[in-house]
C-alpha positions in Angstrom: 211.0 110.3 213.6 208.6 111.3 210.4 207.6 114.3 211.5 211.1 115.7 211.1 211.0 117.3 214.3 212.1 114.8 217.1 215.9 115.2 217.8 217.3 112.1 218.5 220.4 111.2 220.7 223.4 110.0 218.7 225.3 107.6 218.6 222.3 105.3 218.5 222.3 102.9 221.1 222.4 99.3 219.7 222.2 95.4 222.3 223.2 93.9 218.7 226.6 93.1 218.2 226.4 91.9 214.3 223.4 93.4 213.8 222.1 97.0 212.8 219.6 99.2 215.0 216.2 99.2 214.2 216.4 102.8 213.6 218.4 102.9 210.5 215.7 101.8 208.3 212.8 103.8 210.1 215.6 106.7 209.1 216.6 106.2 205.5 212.9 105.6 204.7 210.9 108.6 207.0 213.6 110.9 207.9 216.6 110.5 205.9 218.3 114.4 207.2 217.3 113.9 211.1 218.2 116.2 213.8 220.1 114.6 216.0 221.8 115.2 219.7 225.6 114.3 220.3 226.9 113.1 223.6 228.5 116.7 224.1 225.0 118.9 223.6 226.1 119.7 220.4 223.1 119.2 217.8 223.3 118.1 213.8 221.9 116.7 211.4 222.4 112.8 210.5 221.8 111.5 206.7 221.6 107.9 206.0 220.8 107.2 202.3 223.4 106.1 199.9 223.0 108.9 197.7 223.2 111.3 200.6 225.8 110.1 202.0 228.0 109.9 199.0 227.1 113.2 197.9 228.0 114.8 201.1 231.3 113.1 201.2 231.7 114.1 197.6 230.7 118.0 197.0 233.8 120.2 198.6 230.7 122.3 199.8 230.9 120.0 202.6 234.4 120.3 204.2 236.2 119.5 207.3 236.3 123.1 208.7 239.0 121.8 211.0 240.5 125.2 211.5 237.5 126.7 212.8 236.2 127.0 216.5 232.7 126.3 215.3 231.2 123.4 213.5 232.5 120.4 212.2 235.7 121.4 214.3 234.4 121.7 217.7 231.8 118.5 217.3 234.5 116.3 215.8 237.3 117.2 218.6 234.1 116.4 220.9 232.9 113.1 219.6 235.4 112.2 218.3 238.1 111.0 220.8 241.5 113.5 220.2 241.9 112.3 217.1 240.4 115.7 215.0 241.8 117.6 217.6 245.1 116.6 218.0 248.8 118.3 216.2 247.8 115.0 213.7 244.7 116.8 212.1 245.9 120.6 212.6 249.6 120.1 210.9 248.2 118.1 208.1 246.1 119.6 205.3 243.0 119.0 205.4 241.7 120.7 202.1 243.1 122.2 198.5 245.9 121.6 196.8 248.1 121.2 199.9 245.6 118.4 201.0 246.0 116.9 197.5 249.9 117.1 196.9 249.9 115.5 200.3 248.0 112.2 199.2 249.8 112.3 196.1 252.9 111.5 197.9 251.4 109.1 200.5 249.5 107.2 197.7 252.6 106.1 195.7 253.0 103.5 198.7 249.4 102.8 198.9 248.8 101.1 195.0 247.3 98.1 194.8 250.6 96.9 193.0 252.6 97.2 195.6 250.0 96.4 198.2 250.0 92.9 196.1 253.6 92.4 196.8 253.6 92.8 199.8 250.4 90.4 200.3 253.1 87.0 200.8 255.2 88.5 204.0 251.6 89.3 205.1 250.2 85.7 204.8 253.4 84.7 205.9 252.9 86.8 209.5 249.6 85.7 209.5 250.5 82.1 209.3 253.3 82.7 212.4 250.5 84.2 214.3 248.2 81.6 213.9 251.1 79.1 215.2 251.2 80.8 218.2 247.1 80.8 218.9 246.8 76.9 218.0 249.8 76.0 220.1 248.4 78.3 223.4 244.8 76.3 222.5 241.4 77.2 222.2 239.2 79.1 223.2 241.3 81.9 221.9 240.6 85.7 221.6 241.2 85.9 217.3 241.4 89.4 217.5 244.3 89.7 220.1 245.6 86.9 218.9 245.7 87.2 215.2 243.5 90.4 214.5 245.7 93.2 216.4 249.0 92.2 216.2 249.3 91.4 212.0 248.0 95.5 211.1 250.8 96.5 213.8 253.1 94.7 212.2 252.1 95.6 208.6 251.9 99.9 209.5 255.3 99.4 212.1 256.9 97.3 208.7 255.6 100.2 206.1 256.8 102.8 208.3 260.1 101.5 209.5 259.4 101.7 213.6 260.4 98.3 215.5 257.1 96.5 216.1 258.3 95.3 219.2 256.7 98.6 220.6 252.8 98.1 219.0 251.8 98.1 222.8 252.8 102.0 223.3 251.2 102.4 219.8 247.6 100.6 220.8 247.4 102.7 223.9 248.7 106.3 222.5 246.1 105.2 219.5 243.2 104.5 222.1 243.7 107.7 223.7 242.8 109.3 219.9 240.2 107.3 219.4 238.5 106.9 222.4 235.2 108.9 223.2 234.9 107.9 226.8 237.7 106.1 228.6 240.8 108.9 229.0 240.7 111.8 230.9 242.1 115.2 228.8 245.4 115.0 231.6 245.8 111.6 230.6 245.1 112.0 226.6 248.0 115.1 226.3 250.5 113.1 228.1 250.1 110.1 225.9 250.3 112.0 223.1 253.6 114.3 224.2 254.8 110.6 224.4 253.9 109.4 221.2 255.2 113.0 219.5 258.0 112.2 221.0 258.6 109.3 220.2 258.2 109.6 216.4 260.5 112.7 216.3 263.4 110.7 217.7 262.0 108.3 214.7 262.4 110.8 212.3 266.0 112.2 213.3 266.9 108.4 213.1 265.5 107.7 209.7 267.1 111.6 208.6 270.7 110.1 209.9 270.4 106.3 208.6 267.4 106.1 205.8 265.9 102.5 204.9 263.4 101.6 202.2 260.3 102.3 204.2 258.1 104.7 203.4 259.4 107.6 206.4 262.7 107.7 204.8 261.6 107.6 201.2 259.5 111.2 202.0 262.6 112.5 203.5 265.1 111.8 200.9 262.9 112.4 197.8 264.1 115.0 195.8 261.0 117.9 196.2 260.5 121.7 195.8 258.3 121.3 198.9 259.9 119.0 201.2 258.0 118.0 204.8 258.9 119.2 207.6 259.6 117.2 210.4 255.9 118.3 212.1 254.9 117.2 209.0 256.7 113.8 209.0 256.0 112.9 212.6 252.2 113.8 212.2 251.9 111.5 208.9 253.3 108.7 210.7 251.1 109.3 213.2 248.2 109.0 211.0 249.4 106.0 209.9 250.1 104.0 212.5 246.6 105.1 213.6 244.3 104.7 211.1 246.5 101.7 209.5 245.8 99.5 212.9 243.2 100.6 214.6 240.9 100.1 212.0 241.4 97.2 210.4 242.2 95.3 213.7 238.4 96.0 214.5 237.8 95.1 210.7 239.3 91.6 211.0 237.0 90.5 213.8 234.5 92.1 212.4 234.4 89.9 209.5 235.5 86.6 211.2 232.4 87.0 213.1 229.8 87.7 210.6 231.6 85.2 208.3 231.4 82.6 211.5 227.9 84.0 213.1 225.9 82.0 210.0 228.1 78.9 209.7 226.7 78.5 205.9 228.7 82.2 205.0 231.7 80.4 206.3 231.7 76.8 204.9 230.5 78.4 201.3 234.2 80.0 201.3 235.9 76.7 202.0 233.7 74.8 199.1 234.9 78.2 196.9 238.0 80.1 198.0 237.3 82.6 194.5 234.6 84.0 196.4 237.3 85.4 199.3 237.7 88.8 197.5 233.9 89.8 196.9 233.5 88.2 200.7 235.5 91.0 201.9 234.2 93.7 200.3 230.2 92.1 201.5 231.7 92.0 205.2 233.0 96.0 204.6 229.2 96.7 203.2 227.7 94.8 206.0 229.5 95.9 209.0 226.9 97.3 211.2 229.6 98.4 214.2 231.6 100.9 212.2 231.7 103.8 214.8 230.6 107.5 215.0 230.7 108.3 211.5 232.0 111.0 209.4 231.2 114.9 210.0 231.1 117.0 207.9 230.5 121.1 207.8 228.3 123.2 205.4 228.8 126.5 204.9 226.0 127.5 202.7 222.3 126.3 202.4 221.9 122.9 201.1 218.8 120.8 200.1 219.1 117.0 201.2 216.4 114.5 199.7 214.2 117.6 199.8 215.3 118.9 202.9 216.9 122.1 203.5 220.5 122.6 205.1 221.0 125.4 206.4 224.7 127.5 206.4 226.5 126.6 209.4 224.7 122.9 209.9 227.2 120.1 211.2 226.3 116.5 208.7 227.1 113.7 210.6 227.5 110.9 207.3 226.5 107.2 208.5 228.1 104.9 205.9 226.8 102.1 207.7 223.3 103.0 207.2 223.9 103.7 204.2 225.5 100.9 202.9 222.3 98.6 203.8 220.1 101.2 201.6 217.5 98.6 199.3 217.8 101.5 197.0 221.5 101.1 196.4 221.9 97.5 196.9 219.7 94.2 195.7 218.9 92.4 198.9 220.6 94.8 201.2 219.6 93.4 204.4 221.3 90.0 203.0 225.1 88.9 203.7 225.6 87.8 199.8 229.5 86.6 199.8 229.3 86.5 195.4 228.0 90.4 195.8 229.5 92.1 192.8 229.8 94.9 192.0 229.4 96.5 195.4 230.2 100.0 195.6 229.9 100.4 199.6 231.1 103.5 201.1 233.0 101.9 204.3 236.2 103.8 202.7 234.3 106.7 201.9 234.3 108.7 198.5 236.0 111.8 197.2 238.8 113.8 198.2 239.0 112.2 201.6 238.3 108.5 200.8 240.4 106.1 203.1 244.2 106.3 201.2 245.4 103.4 203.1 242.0 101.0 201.4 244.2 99.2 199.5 246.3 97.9 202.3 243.5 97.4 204.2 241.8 95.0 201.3 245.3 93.0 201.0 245.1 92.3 204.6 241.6 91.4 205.1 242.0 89.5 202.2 245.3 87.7 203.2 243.9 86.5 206.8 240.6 85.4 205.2 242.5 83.0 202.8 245.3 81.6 205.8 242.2 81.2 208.4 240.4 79.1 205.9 243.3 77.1 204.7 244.8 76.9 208.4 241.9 76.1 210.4 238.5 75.2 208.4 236.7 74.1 211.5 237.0 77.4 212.9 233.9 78.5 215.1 232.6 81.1 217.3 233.0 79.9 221.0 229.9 81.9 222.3 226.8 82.6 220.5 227.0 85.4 218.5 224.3 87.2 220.5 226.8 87.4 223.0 230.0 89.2 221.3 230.4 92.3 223.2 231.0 95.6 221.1 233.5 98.3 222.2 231.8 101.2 223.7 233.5 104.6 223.5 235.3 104.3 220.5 235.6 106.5 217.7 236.4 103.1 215.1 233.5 100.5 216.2 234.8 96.8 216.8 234.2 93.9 219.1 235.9 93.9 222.4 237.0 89.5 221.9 236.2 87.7 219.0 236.3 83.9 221.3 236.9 81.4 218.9 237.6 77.2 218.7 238.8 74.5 216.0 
């Protein structure tokens, strides 16, 4: 890997479930900008130091290039499942002003002030859920018992849509996200379906508005008002990225919070430390999936190495989140860890708009579970959690738990 030249195949392969590979430290120390091979042939280049990685995402040198047949475009519709490739990423905009005015509206909803209002009917769903897993007895499955279902509810809430359908939505999500499992027959068809459905949505919500979010963007008075594209492709994104992820996210955490039972009884002796827990289990997630790519359109130098025009960067936040150069102790789980300025919601113009959300959540089941059920434990050893292959978000395919 030192000499710079080696290409290596990526995503790289890891048996661990909790636990990072080997190669991410080799990486950030000898080849921080390594050549590497995708699944689809494509080749680019992979950075893994925190500083890399931030200024990557940061500098609008390094764009999306989604509207290209070359690049970031082709390699993310590749590796990426559908979900770059789909009407979701081409009707939205992905850079400028248009990209900007379009956050601006989404992020009204997304404030941490009204994320903290909402953070009671959340504990209060997570408590309802937990009912249901204690009276069906252990060993349960926390993440399809608890960890899939509250997001659904949450996004399907925000958004307006009956979450009596979340089933249709986890499967026309999978067939964005997934690298592996669909066929291309099989991934259009879902996602006619799902277009569909969310256009009926949006006539609905056009004929009778509520106060969620859908019918706020219709009726608010603008000199650029969505379309109805527009509309169905932000709930979309939505529904997507507010689930998918932090369903994985949740039994994520509950495992490495549960994999070292020390991490999990110091939160029940001090319940102050929940918040800077979360934000340790978001640095310290070592399954996050493929990655960000990004596309450079002009030479570059990266910790001393050039980049040339035309180079697909592939940004690991995970690696770079567990750089010693960034972070004291960064191979240690350290639940008091403040300030930690991870990148698992990335930085700049394209940071995650939904992290608030995503916080209150995480936060919110962390605090029920612990009050709810303080002997919770793993019911396998954690060598044994199985990760998700194939998917464009990483996560664990059960997170088996007893009480």
């Amino acid at each position: 890997m030192a000499d710079g030249e080696s290409v290596l195949n990526y995503p790289i392969p890891n048996p661990a479930p909790l636990e990072p590979p080997a190669e991410w430290d080799d990486l950030r120390r000898n080849c921080p900008v390594a050549r590497v091979r995708l699944p689809s042939g494509d080749e680019a280049t992979l950075v893994t130091r925190y500083d890399d990685v931030r200024q990557v995402l940061s500098d609008p040198r390094f764009t999306r290039e989604l509207d290209t047949s070359s690049g970031a475009a082709r390699i993310a519709a590749n590796e990426s499942g559908g979900v770059f490739n789909s009407s979701m990423a081409s009707t939205l905009p992905q850079t400028g002003e248009g990209h900007r005015r379009w956050r601006r509206r989404l992020g009204r909803w997304f404030t941490a002030k009204r994320m903290a209002a909402l953070r009671p009917r959340i504990e209060e769903m997570s408590d309802r859920l937990i009912d249901t897993m204690v009276e069906q007895g252990y060993p349960a499955d926390l993440k399809a018992s608890l960890g899939f279902p509250l997001p659904v509810w949450v996004i399907c809430d925000l958004l307006g849509v009956p979450d009596s359908d979340r089933d249709r939505f986890a499967y026309w999500s999978d067939t964005l996200l997934n690298l592996t499992k669909y066929s291309q027959s099989e991934i259009d068809a879902a996602q006619e379906e799902f277009n569909e459905y969310l256009s009926g949505h949006v006539t609905a919500k056009r004929s009778a508005p509520g106060d969620d979010l859908l019918s706020t963007l219709i009726t608010e008075e603008s000199e650029d008002p969505m379309s109805d594209t527009e509309l169905v492709a932000t709930a979309k994104a939505l529904l997507v990225a507010g689930h998918e992820t932090t369903a994985n996210m949740i039994g994520k955490m509950v495992g490495m919070l549960l994999a070292d039972r020390r991490r999990w009884e110091k939160l029940l002796e001090d319940r102050s430390l929940i918040r800077t827990a979360v934000e340790e289990s978001l640095r310290f997630d070592a399954n996050p999936g493929f990655g960000m790519p990004r596309f450079v359109s002009e030479d570059i130098e990266l910790s001393g190495t050039r980049v040339p025009s035309g180079t697909t960067v592939v940004c690991s936040m995970a690696a770079a989140n567990r750089d010693e150069n960034a972070f004291d102790n960064a191979a240690e789980m350290d639940l008091s860890r403040s300030p930690n300025t991870h990148l698992a919601f990335g930085v700049g113009a394209h940071s995650c708009l939904g992290q608030a959300l995503a916080r209150t959540e995480l936060q919110a089941v962390l605090d029920v579970l612990l009050r709810r059920l303080p002997t919770l434990e793993l019911a396998v050893e954690p060598t044994e959690l199985e990760r998700i292959e194939g998917l464009a978000v990483g996560g664990l395919r059960t997170v088996p738990v007893r009480w």
